[in-house]
N, C-alpha and C positions, 0 to 999 in steps of 0.2 A: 320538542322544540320546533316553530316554525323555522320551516329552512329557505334559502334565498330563491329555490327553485319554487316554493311557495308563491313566492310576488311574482318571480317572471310568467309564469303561468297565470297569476290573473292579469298580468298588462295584456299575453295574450289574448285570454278571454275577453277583456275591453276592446284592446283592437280589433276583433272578431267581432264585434255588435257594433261598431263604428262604421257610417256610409265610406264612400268614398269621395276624394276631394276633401277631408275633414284634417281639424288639427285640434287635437286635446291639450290644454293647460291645466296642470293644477301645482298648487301652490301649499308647499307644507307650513307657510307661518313665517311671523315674526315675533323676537322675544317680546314680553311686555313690562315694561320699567314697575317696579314696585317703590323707587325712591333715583334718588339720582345716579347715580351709581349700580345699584342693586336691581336684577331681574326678577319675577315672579318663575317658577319652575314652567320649562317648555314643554307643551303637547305639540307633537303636528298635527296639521288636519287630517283625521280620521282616514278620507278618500287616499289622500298623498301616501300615508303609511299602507293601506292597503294594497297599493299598488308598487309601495319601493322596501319598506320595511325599516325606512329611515325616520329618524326622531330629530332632525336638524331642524334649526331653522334656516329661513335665507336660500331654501332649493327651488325650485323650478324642477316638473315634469313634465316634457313634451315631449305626445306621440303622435304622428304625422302617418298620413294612411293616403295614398292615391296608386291605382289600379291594383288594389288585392298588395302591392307593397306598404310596408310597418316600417318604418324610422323611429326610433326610441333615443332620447336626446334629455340626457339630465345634468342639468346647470346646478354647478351649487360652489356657494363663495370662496374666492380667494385665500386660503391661509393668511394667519396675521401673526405673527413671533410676539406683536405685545400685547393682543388680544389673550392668546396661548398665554403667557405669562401670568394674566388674571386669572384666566377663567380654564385651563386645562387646551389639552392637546385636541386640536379640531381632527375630523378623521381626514386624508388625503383619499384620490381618488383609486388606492388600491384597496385600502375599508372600506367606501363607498362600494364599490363591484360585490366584494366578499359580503356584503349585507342585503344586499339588494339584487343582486345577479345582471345586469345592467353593466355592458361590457366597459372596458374603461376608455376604449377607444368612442366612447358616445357619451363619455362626461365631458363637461365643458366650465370654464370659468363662468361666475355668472356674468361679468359683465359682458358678456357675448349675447345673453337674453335679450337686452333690450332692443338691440338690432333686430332679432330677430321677431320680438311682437313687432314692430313698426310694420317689418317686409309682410304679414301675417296679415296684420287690420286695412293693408293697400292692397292685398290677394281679394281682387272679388270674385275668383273661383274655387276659394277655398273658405267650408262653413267650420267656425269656429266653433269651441263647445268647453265651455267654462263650468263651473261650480256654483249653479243656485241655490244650492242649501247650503254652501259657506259663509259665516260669519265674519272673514276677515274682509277688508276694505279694498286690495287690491282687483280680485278678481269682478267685483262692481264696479271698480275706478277702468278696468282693462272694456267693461260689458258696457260702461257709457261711451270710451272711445270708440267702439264697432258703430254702436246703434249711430250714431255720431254722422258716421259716414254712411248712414244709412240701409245698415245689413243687420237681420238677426242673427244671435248667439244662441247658440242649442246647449240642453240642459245635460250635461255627462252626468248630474246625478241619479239620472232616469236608468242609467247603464248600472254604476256602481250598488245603488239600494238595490237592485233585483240580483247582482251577484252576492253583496251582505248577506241578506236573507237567508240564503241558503247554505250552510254552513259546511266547511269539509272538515274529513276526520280530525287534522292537526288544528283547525279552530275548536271544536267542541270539547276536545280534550283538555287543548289551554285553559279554556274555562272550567273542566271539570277539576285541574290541576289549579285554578285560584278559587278553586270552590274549597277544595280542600288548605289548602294555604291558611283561609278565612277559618274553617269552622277549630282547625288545632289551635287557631289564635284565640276566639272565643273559649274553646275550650277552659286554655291558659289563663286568660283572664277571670273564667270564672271561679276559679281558686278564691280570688279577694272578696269576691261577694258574700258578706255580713251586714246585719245592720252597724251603721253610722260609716258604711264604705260612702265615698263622694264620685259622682261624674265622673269627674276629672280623674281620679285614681286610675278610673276602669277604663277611662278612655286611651288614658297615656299607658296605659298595661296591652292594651287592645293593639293599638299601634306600633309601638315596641316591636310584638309578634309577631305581625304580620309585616314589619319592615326586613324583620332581621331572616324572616321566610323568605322575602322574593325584592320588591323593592318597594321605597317611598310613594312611589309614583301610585297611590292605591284609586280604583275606580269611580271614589266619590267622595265626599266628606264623611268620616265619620258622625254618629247617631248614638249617643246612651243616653239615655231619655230614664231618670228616676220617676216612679208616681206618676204627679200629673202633669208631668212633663212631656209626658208619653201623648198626650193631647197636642202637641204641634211634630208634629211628624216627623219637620228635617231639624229640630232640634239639633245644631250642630255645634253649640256653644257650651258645651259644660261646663257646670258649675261645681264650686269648689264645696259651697255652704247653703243652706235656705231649706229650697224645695231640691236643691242637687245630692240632700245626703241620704242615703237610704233607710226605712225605716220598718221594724218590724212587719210583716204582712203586706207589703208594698210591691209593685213588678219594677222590673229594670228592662226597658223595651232598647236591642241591640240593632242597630240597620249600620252593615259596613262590608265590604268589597276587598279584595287584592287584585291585581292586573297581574297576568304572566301571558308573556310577548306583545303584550298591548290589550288584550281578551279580560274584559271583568267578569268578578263575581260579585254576587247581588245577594247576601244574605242576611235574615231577619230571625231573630230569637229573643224568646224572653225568659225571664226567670223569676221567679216567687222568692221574696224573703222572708225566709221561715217557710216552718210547714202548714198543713192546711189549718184556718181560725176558726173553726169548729164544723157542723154540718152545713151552713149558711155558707160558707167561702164562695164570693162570687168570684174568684180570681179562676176559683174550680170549675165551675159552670159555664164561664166564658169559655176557657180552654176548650172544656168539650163540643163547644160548636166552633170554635175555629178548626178541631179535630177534624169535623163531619165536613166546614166546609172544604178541606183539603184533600179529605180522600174522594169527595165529587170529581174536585178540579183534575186532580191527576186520573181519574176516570175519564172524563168529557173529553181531553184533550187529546185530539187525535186529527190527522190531515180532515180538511171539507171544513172542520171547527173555525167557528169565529171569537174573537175577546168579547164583540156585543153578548152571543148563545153563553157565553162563560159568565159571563158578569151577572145575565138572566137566570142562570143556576144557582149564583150564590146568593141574589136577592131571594128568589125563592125558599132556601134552606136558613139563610139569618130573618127574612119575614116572620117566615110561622113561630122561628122559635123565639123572637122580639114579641109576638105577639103574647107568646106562651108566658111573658113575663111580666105583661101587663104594660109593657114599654109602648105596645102601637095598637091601631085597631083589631080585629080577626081579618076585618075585609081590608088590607093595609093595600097601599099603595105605591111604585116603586120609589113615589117621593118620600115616605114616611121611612122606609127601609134606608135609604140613603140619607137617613137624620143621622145615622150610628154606622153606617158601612160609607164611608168618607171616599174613598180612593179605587180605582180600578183596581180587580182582581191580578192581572197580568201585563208585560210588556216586552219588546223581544230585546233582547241580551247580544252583547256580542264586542265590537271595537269601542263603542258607547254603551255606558251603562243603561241607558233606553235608546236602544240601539234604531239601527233607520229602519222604516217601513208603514205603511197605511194600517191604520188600525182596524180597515174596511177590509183588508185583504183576508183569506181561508188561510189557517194553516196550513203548512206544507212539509213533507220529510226534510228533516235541516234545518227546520227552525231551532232557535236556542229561544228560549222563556226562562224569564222569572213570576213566580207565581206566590203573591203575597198576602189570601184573604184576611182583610183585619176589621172588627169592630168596636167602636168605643163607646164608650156610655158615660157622660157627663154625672149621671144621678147617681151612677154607683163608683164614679169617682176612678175609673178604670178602663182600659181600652187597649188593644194593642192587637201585632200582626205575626205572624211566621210564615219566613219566605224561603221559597227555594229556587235553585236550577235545575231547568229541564231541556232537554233535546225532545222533538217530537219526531217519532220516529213512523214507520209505512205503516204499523197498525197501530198505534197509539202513540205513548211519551215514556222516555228513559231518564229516568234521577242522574243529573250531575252530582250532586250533592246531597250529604245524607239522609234528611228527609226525616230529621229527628224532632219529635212533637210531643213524647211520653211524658207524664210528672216526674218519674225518676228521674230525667236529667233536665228538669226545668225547676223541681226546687230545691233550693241550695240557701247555705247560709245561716242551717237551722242552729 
């Protein structure tokens, strides 16, 4: 379990890559109305949790740095009796501390923020340093006020992405722990798979599992993709009837996550209905090069590695053997290759299901990966990926997850 000395340890590490003269903002959110009444389920912003361990909305974190001294200063709302009444018991500021480690004598009511950005944006000896890669409207509405008065805002996600990145043992674990979560859920769910089983069955079987594992809150939308359905990738609608029911000789393509302490998993499996459809079964022969290209990638992957040199491996090994099928030319091109290999081989994992970092950068020890080589073939009416998680470790990569790709436990159903 992440524990609260987790977060105070990276606000230190933040504050330690902070100049001096600086004041960090960030902002865990606000709920978002799904009707009038009714809220959509709250995330905070990734950064804010990383650094507090809190899932509220309505906080304010501020860390203030002048001469080698740290101020740490977290605003978060007022208790309401009739708000609690709706919607549950808000934490006070002795579960704030006990989660976040953020002493209680440095919590504050929020309405005390506001005063404080004011005194903050009229400091012109103090550089401010917001959230450029957040999506919410405040920290923009705060970044127009600065510029306003004529000062730049400095990027704190320049700080936070280069701490993500590299992951400590209690994050990699989390993941390994909703890697596992995920695959006993598929497991479960693959019990129902027969022909005339529906999307929808295996989805809400899927889900189930993996809620009553850990929680709702799971890393992505789920993905069961029947047949040719498996042709839009985020397929996240399932269907009850149609092309959603499974059918003799057909794949079932899985892509679905569990979150533990906020950490996703990113896993992809498929499975054959029935057994193989005589010597011909191209569901067979696919497999085998998604086989070859997996045990590449877990090969290649190692610190100095790039996602470009990975991607350039897998073109290479789905090239020759596209070609070997009469699909492309001999002398193919990685345009032709990318007719049928749709999607990046990899992407780094971690508080976000495509977690933060440049895709130009070398791996490094600490990285988490997900690595999902998949291809589709329109003419043979089939397509699909299997993904895993990975930690890349000082000589190569260690399996978060089990790294299961054999026909014994892909067809089922018979």
């Amino acid at each position: 379990m992440v524990s609260p000395e987790f977060f105070q340890n990276n606000r230190e590490r933040f504050a330690a890559a902070l100049p001096n003269r600086t004041a960090a903002l960030l902002f865990s959110g606000e709920s978002k109305k799904m009707s009038s009444d009714t809220d959509y389920r709250f995330f905070a912003d990734r950064n804010f949790y990383y650094l507090t361990g809190l899932e509220n909305p309505g906080y304010v974190l501020l860390i203030e740095k002048d001469d080698d001294n740290v101020r740490t200063t977290l605003y978060a709302p007022a208790r309401d009796s009739m708000k609690e009444r709706w919607h549950g018991k808000r934490m006070d500021f002795a579960d704030i501390a006990s989660v976040s480690g953020v002493s209680v004598a440095d919590i504050c009511d929020l309405e005390k923020c506001e005063e404080k950005e004011f005194e903050l944006i009229k400091n012109e000896n103090v550089t401010i340093y917001l959230d450029n890669s957040s999506v919410m409207a405040k920290p923009f509405e705060l970044k127009n006020q600065i510029e306003k008065n004529g000062r730049k805002v400095s990027d704190l996600s320049e700080i936070t992405t280069q701490m993500r990145l590299v992951k400590q043992p209690c994050e990699y674990e989390a993941i390994r722990q909703a890697a596992k979560i995920t695959e006993d859920a598929i497991d479960e769910m693959k019990t129902l798979i027969r022909p005339g089983v529906s999307e929808y069955e295996l989805y809400t079987k899927l889900e189930y599992e993996m809620a009553r594992r850990s929680t709702m809150n799971f890393a992505f939308e789920t993905i069961v993709s029947c047949g040719r359905n498996a042709f839009y990738l985020h397929h996240s609608d399932p269907e009850k009837d149609g092309d959603g029911i499974a059918q003799e000789g057909s794949i079932i393509q899985i892509d679905c996550g569990a979150r533990v302490d906020g950490y996703c998993a990113d896993i992809s499996r498929v499975f054959f209905v029935g057994g193989p459809q005589g010597e011909d079964d191209k569901r067979m022969k696919l497999l085998e090069l998604i086989q070859a290209l997996r045990k590449r990638a877990f090969e290649y992957i190692a610190p100095g590695k790039t996602f470009a040199g990975l991607n350039s491996q897998m073109y290479d090994i789905a090239g020759k053997w596209l070609a070997g099928q009469g699909l492309i030319s001999d002398n193919f091109t990685v345009e032709e290759v990318r007719q049928y290999y749709w999607h990046n081989t990899s992407h780094y994992l971690g508080l976000d299901v495509h977690d933060v970092g440049s895709r130009d950068r070398e791996f490094e020890a600490g990285n988490c990966l997900a690595v999902e080589p998949g291809v589709y073939i329109p003419e043979w009416d089939i397509g699909f990926r299997i993904e895993d998680d990975l930690l890349v470790t000082e000589d190569g990569c260690l399996l978060l997850s089990s790294g299961k790709d054999s026909p014994e436990g892909i067809i089922v159903g018979r």
